[in-house]
VEXNU-744651 format. One line per field, with one value per residue (C-alpha): y, x, z; residue in three letters. Coordinates in steps of 0.001 Angstrom, whole numbers, plus 500000, padded with zeros to 6 digits. Example, Ala and Ser with C-alpha at 12.3 -4.5 7.8 and 13.67 -1.06 7.14 Angstrom:
REM residues 2
y [495500 / 498940]
x [512300 / 513670]
z [507800 / 507140]
residuo [ala / ser]
//
This chain:
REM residues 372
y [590988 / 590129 / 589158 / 586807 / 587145 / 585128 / 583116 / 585151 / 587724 / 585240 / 583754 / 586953 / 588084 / 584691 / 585134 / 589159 / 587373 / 584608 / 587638 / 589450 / 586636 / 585774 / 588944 / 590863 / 593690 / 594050 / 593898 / 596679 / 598885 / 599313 / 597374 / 597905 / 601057 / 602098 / 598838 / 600095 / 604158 / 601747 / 600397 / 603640 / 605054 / 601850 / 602472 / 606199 / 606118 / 603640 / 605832 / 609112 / 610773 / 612210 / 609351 / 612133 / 611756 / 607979 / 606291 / 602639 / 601349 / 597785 / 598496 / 601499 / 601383 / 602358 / 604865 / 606378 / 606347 / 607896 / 610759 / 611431 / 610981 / 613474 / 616345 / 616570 / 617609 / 620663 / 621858 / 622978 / 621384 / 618503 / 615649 / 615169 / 611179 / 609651 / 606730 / 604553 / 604774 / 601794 / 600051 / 601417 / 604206 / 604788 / 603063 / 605108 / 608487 / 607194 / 606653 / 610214 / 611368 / 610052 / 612860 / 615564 / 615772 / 616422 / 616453 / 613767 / 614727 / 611987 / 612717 / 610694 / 609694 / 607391 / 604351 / 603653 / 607862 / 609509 / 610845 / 614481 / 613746 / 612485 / 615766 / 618118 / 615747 / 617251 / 620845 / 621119 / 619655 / 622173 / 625199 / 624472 / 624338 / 626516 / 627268 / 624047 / 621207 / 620466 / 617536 / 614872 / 611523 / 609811 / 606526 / 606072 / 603077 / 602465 / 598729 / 597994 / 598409 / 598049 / 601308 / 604818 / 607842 / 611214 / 611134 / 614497 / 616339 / 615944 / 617062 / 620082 / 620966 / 620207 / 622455 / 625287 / 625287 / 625207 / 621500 / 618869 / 615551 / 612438 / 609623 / 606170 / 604139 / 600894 / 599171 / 601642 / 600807 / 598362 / 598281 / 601698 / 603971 / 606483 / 609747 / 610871 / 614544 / 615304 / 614102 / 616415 / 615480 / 616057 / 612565 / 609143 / 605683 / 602555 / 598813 / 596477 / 593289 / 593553 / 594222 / 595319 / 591313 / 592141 / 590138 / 590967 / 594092 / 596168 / 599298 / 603044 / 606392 / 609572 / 613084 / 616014 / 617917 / 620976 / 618055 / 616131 / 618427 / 617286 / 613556 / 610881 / 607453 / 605803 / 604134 / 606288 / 604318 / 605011 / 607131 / 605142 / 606183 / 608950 / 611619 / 613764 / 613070 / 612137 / 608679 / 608725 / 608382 / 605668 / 603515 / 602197 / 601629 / 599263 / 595673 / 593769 / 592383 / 594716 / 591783 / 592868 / 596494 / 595040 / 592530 / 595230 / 596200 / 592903 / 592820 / 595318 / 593787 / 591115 / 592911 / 594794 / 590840 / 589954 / 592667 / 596163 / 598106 / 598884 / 594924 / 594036 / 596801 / 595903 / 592376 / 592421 / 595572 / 593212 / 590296 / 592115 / 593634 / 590234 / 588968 / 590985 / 590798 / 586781 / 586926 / 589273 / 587123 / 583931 / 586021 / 587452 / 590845 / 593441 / 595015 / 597505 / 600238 / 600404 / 602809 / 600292 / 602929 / 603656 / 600590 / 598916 / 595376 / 595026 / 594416 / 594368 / 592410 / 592357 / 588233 / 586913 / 586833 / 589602 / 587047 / 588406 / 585013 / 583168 / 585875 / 586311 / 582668 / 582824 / 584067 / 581312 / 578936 / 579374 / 579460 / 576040 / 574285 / 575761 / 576920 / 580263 / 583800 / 587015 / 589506 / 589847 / 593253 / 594818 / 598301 / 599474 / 599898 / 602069 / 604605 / 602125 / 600263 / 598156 / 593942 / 594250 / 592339 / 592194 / 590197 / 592166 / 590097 / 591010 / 589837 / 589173 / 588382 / 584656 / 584744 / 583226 / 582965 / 579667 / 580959 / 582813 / 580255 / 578084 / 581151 / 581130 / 577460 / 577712 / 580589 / 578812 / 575737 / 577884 / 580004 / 576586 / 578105 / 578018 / 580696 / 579698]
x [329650 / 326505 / 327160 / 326370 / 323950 / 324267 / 321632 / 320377 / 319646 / 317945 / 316165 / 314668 / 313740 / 311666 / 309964 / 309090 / 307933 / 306182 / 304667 / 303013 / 301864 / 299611 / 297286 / 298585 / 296081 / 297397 / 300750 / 300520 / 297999 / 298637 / 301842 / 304607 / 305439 / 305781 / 308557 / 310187 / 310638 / 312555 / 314369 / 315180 / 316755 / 318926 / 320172 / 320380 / 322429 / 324902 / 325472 / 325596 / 322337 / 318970 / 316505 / 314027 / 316420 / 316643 / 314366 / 314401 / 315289 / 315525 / 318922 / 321823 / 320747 / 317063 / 318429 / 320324 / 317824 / 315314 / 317571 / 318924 / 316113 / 314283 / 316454 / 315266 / 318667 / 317704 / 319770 / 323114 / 323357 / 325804 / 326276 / 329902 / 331039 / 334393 / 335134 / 335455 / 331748 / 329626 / 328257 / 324723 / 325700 / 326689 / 323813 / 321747 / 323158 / 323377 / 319342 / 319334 / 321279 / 318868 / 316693 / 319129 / 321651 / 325382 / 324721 / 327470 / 330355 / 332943 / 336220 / 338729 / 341929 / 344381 / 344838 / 346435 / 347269 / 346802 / 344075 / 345461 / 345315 / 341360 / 340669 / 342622 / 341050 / 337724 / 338457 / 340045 / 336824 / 334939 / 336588 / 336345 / 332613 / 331834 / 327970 / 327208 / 327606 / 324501 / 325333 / 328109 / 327578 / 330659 / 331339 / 332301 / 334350 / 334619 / 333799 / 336368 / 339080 / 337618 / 339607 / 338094 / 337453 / 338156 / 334977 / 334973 / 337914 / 335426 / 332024 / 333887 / 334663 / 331827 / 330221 / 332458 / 331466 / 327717 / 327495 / 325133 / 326530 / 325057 / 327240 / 327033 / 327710 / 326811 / 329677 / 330511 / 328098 / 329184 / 332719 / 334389 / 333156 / 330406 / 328911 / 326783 / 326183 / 329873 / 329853 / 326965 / 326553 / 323321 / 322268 / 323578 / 322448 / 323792 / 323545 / 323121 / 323299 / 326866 / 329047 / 326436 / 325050 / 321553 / 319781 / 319383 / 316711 / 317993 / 319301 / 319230 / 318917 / 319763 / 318717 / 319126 / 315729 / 316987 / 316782 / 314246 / 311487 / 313570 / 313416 / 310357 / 310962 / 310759 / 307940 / 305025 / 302729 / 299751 / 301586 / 303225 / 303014 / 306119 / 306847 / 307858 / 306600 / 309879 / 309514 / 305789 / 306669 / 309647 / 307940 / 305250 / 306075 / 303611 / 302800 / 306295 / 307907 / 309730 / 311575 / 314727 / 314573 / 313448 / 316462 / 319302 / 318271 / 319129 / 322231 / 323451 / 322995 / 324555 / 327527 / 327011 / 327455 / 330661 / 332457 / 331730 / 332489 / 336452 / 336930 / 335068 / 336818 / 339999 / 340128 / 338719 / 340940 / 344291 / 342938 / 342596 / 346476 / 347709 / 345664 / 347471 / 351105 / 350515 / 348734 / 351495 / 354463 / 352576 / 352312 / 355191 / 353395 / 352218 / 348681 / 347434 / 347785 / 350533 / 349065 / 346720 / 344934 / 343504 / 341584 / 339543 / 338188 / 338666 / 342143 / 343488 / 346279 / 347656 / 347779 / 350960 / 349825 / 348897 / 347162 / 343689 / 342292 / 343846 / 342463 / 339353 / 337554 / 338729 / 335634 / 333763 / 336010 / 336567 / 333136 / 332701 / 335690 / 336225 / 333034 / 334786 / 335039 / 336762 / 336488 / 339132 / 339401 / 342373 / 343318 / 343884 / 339947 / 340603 / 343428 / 346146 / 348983 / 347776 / 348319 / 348017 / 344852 / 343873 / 341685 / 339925 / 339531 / 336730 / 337503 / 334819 / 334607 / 334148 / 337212 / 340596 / 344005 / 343426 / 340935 / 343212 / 346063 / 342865 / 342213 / 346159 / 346041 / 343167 / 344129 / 347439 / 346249 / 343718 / 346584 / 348998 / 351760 / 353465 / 354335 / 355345]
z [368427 / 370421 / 374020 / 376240 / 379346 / 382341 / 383244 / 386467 / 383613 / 381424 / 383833 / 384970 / 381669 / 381352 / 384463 / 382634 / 379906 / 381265 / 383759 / 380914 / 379241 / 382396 / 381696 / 378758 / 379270 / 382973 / 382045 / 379258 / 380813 / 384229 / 385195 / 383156 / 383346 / 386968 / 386126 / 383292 / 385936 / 388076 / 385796 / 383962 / 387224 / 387678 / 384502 / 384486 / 387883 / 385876 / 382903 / 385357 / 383579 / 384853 / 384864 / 382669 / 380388 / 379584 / 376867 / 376022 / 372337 / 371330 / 369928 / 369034 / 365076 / 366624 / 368392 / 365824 / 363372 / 365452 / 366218 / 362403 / 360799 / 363095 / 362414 / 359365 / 357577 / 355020 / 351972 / 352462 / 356040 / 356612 / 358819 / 359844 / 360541 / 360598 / 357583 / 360812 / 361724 / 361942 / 359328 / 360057 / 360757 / 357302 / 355807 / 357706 / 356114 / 352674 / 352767 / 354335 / 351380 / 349185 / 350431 / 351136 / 348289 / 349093 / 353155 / 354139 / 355252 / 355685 / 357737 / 357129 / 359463 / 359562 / 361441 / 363802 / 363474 / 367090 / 368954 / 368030 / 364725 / 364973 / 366759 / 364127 / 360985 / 362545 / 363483 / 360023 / 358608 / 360770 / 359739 / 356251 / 356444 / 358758 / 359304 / 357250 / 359884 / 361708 / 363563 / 364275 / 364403 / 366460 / 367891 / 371496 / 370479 / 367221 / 366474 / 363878 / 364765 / 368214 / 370204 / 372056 / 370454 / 372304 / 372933 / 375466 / 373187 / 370314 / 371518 / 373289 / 369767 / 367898 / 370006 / 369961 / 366188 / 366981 / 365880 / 367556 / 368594 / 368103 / 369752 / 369167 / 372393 / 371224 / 372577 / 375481 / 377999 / 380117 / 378661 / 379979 / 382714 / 381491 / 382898 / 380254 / 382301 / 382426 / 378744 / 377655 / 373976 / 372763 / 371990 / 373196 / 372591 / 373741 / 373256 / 376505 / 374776 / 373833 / 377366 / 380128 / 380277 / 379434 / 376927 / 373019 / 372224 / 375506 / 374666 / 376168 / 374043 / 375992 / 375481 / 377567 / 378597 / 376313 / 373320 / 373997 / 371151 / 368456 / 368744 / 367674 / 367569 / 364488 / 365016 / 365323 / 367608 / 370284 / 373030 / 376055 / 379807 / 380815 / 382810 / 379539 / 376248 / 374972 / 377837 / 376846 / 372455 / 372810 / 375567 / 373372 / 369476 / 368941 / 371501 / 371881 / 374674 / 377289 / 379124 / 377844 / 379041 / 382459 / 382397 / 382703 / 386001 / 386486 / 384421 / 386489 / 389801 / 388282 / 388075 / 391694 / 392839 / 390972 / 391925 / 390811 / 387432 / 388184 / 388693 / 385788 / 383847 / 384954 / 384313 / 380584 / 380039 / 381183 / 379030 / 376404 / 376905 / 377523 / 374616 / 372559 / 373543 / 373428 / 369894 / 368541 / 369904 / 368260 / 364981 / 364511 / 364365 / 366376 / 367740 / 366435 / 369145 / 370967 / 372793 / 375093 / 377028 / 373540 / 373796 / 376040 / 376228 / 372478 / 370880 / 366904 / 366362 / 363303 / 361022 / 359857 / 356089 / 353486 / 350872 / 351454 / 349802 / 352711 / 355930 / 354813 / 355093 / 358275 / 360686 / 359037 / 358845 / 362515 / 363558 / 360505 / 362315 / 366094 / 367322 / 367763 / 365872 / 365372 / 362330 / 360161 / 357579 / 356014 / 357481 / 353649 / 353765 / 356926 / 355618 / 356424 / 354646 / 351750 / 352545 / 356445 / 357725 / 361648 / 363812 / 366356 / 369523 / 371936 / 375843 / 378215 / 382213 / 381035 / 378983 / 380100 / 378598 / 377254 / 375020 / 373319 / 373409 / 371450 / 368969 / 368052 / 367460 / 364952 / 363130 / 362706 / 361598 / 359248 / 358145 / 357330 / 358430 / 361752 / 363670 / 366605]
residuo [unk / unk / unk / unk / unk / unk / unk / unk / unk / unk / unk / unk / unk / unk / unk / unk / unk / unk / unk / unk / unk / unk / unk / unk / unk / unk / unk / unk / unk / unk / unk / unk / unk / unk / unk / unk / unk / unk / unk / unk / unk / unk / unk / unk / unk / unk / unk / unk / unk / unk / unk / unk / unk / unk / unk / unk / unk / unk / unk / unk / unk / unk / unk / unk / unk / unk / unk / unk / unk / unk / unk / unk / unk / unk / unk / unk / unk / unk / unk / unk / unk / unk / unk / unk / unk / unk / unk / unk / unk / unk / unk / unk / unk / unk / unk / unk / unk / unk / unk / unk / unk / unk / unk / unk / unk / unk / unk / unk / unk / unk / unk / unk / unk / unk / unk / unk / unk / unk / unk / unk / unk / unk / unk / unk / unk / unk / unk / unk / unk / unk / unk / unk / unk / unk / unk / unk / unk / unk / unk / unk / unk / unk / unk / unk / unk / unk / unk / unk / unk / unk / unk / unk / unk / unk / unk / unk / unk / unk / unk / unk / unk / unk / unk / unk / unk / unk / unk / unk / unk / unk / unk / unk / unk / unk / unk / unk / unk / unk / unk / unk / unk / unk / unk / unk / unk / unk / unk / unk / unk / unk / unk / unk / unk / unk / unk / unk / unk / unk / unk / unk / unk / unk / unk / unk / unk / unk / unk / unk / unk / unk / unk / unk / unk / unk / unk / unk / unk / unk / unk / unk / unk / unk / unk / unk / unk / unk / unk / unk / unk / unk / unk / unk / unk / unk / unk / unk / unk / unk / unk / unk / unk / unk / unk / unk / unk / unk / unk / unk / unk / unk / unk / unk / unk / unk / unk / unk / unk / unk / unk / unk / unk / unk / unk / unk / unk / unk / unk / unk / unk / unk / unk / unk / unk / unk / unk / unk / unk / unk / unk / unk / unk / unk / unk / unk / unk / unk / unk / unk / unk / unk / unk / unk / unk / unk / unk / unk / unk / unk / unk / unk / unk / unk / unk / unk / unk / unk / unk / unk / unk / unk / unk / unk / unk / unk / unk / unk / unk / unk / unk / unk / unk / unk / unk / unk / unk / unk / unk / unk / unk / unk / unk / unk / unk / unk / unk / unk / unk / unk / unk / unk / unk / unk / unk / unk / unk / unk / unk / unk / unk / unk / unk / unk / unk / unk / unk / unk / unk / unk / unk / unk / unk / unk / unk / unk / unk / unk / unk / unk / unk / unk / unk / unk]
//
């Protein structure tokens, strides 16, 4: 849910910190952002963008809001979003609905379904309100349950029906490969706290140069230092600390050091597959896509109970009794069978087998009923 940086990256985002505490009016005034252009073309090289094209946001839901709430919905346009979008996500368009009666438009599909059937839910959705859809908000991996979207298969045909794509990222970057370029959505934001190492309040929001007029931040502050005035509005939104942007420069050398992006993709990805078949066996069950090169470094297996008063005290209890914790949710809330319930297990480069073999032992002992 939240990550974990190592402490290289920690450590350097003290030394940021304790930096710009030496002379604040150095720091904000003449030093920090020639730092943060470096920076931006680390991390604009990693994602496969144009470093004019990166801004920095504390986090995704910043992002997000900044770019739905500049668009500035008007009567009789709709924004499309699957029933599996995050939480904030939603939030976020039921306060824009407040504003702009009837303008959500909620597809929904059905897990675990296909990822023709995603694509079809949404051309179908498409055609039958043709004209009306100004933008799609989409996840790049959806969080719960934690698998890839068809991302490219989706924007392709938002855009074929004049629709502007707004993609969530939040737990994309850093988990699977990215070129945002070859992607060409319209609008992109992703978290760096969760799998790219960097520490909490690090996050990237992409938009194309043909975009860029039609996004503010959300915090309307004195103007920043950019090449564009899109850099310029989201570098400053008011005095706070930018150790955390500066950090995943280091988060990804961090990562240059252990290896590279196909070994650290490679080993979470074959955790996470292992993680499952082993969790499954335990169970008695199965995961919840068979299908693993729909997911990534996040797997949903499904619990060996359907008494939803016994699953759901589980993330606390585990965290309460083993210092460890997955969600739990029933898929029925997701367009699945009523009385199945899933734990979502997230695997990281510091994550071993024996972790899981741990997680089995507590759910079981939580669950009172063995499975083995």
């Amino acid at each position: 849910s939240y990550g974990a940086p190592p402490k290289q990256v920690l450590n350097a985002a003290q030394a940021y910190e304790l930096d710009m505490e030496k002379n604040p009016d150095n720091w904000f005034r003449f030093t920090v952002y020639d730092m943060m252009d470096a920076v931006r073309k680390v991390l604009a090289k990693f994602v496969g963008a144009d470093a004019d094209d990166v801004a920095f946001v504390p986090n995704a839901s910043h992002g997000v809001n900044a770019v739905l709430r500049s668009l500035r919905i008007k009567p009789g346009e709709k924004i499309l979003f699957l029933n599996v979008a995050y939480t904030m996500v939603k939030n976020t368009l039921k306060y824009l609905e407040e504003f702009d009666h009837d303008s959500l438009l909620q597809v929904n599909i059905t897990l675990p379904g296909s990822n023709t059937l995603i694509v079809e839910a949404v051309r179908q959705a498409l055609e039958d309100n043709a004209g009306r859809v100004k933008v799609a908000s989409l996840s790049h991996i959806v969080s719960l349950p934690g698998f890839i979207l068809p991302i490219k298969e989706l924007t392709d045909l938002c855009h074929a029906h004049g629709v502007l794509v707004l993609i969530d990222g939040a737990h994309a970057l850093g988990q699977i490969p990215l070129n945002l370029n070859e992607l060409n959505a319209d609008f992109w934001v992703g978290n760096g706290h969760k799998w790219l190492f960097s520490p909490k309040g690090s996050a990237i929001l992409w938009v194309p140069k043909k975009n860029q007029h039609l996004v503010e931040p959300t915090t309307i502050s004195w103007e920043g230092v950019g090449a564009t005035h899109f850099q310029a509005a989201f570098a400053y939104q008011g005095t706070s600390s930018y150790s955390p942007y500066l950090a995943m420069a280091d988060a990804v050398a961090f990562r240059e050091s252990i290896g590279g992006e196909e070994k650290i993709h490679k080993y979470m990805h074959s955790l996470a597959v292992e993680t499952g078949k082993k969790m499954a066996s335990a169970f008695g069950t199965e995961v919840l896509f068979s299908d693993d090169s729909r997911y990534a470094s996040m797997v949903d297996v499904r619990l060996p109970s359907s008494d939803g008063s016994l699953v759901q005290p589980i993330p606390k209890e585990l965290m309460k009794q083993f210092n460890t914790y997955v969600p739990v949710y029933g898929i029925e809330s997701l367009g699945g069978e009523k009385g199945k319930y899933y734990v979502r297990v997230s695997l990281q480069i510091y994550n071993e087998i024996s972790d899981i073999e741990y997680l089995i032992q507590a759910i079981q002992q939580l669950l009172k009923k063995d499975t083995v």
